[in-house]
C-alpha positions as CSV (number, residue, x, y, z in Angstrom):
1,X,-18.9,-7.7,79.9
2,X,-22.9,-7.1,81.3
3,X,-25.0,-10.0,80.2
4,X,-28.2,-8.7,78.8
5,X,-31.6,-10.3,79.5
6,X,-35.0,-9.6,77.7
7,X,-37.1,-10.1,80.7
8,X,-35.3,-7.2,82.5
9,X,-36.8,-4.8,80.7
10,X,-40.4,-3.4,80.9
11,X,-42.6,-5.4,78.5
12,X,-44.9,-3.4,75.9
13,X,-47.4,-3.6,78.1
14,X,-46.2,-2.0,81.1
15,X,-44.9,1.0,78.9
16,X,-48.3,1.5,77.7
17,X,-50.3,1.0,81.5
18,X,-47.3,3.6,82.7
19,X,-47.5,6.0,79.7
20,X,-51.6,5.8,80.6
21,X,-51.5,5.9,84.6
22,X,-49.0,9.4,83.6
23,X,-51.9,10.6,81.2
24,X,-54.6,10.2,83.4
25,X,-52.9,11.6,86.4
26,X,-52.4,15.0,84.3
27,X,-55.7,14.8,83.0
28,X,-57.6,14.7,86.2
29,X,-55.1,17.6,87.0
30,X,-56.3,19.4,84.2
31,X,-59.9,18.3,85.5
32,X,-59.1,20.0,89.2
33,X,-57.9,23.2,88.1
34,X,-61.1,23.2,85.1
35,X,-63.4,22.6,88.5
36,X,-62.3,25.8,90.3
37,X,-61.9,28.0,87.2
38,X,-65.4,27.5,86.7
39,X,-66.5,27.3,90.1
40,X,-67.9,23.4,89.8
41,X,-70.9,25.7,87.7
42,X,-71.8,25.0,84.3
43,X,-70.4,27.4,81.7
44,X,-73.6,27.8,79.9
45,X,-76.7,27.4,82.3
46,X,-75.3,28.2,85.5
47,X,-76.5,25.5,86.9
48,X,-74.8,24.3,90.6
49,X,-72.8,20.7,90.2
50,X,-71.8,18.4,92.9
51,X,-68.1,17.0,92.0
52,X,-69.2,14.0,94.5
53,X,-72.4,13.3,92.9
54,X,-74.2,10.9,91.3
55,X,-75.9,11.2,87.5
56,X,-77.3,14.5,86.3
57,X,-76.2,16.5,89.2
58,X,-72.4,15.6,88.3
59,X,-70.5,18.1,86.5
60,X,-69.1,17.0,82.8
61,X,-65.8,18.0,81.5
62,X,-66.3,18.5,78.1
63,X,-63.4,18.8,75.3
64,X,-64.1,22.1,73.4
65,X,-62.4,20.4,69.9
66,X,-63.4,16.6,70.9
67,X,-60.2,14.4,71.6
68,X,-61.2,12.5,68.5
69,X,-60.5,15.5,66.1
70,X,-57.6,15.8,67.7
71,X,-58.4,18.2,71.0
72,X,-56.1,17.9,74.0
73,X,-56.9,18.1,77.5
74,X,-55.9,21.6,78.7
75,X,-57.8,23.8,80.7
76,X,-57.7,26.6,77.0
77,X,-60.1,23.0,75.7
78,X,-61.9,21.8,78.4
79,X,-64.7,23.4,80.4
80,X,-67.8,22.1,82.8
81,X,-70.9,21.4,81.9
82,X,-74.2,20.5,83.3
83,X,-75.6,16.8,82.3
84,X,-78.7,18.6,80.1
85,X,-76.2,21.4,78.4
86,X,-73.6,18.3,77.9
87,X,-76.2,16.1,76.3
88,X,-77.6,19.0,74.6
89,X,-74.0,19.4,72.7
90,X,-73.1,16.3,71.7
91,X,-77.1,16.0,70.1
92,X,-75.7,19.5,68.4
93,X,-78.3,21.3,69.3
94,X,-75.8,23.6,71.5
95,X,-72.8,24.7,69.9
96,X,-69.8,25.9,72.1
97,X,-66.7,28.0,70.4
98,X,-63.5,30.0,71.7
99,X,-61.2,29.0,74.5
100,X,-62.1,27.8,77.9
101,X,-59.2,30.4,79.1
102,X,-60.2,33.7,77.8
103,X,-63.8,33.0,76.9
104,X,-66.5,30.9,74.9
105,X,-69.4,31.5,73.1
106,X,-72.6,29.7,73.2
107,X,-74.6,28.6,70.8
108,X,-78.2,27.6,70.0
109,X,-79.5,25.5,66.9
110,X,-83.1,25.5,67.1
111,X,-85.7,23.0,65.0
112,X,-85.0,25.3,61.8
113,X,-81.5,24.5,61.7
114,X,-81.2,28.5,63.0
115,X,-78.1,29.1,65.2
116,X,-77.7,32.0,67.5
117,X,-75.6,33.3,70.2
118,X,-77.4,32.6,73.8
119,X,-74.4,33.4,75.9
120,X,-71.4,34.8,74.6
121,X,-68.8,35.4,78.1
122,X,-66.4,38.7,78.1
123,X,-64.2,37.4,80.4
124,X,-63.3,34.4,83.0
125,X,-63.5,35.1,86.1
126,X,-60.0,34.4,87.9
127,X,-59.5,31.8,90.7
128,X,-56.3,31.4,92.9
129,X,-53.7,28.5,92.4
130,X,-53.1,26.1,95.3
């Protein structure tokens, strides 16, 4: 007969720091592959990031249906954005819809409350898999 011991089993603890270090190792996965998809340029300016950079030149990854309602972290839910455009969204005074995959659409509230479309992409352009 095996004599069982609590203390040879992982504690609570260590399931949850292993269960994280596994999410955030997918995640920045996710985060490499969103970086070349997009071509470390933000989705709705253009503008040129720096993936080693420091404040506003930085590139933001930015959850299409936040986390907090519920949005995973896929490349089809996350795409990059500029520091000003990033800000600009979570202030909603930029509004960004589809999938990060096939397409989004950007739009524009302005001081009325008036929304429209200032950049509405037809397709992604493709990039090649390591």
């Amino acid at each position: 007969m095996r004599t069982f011991f609590k203390w040879n089993e992982p504690s609570r603890v260590e399931i949850a720091m292993k269960r994280q270090a596994e999410r955030a190792k997918q995640e920045t996965a996710v985060y490499r592959t969103v970086d070349r998809r997009d071509g470390f340029r933000c989705r709705c300016c253009g503008l040129r990031t720096d993936q080693y950079a420091i404040g506003l030149l930085r590139g933001e990854h930015h959850h299409v249906v936040y986390r907090s309602a519920g949005g995973e972290t896929t490349t089809a839910n996350v795409c990059l954005l500029c520091a000003g455009c990033h800000v600009d969204e979570h202030r909603h005074r930029l509004r960004i819809d589809g999938n990060a995959d096939t397409g989004l659409t950007f739009w524009w509230r302005d001081r009325d409350h008036e929304e429209y479309v200032i950049r509405r992409e037809l397709a992604v352009r493709q990039w090649e898999k390591d």
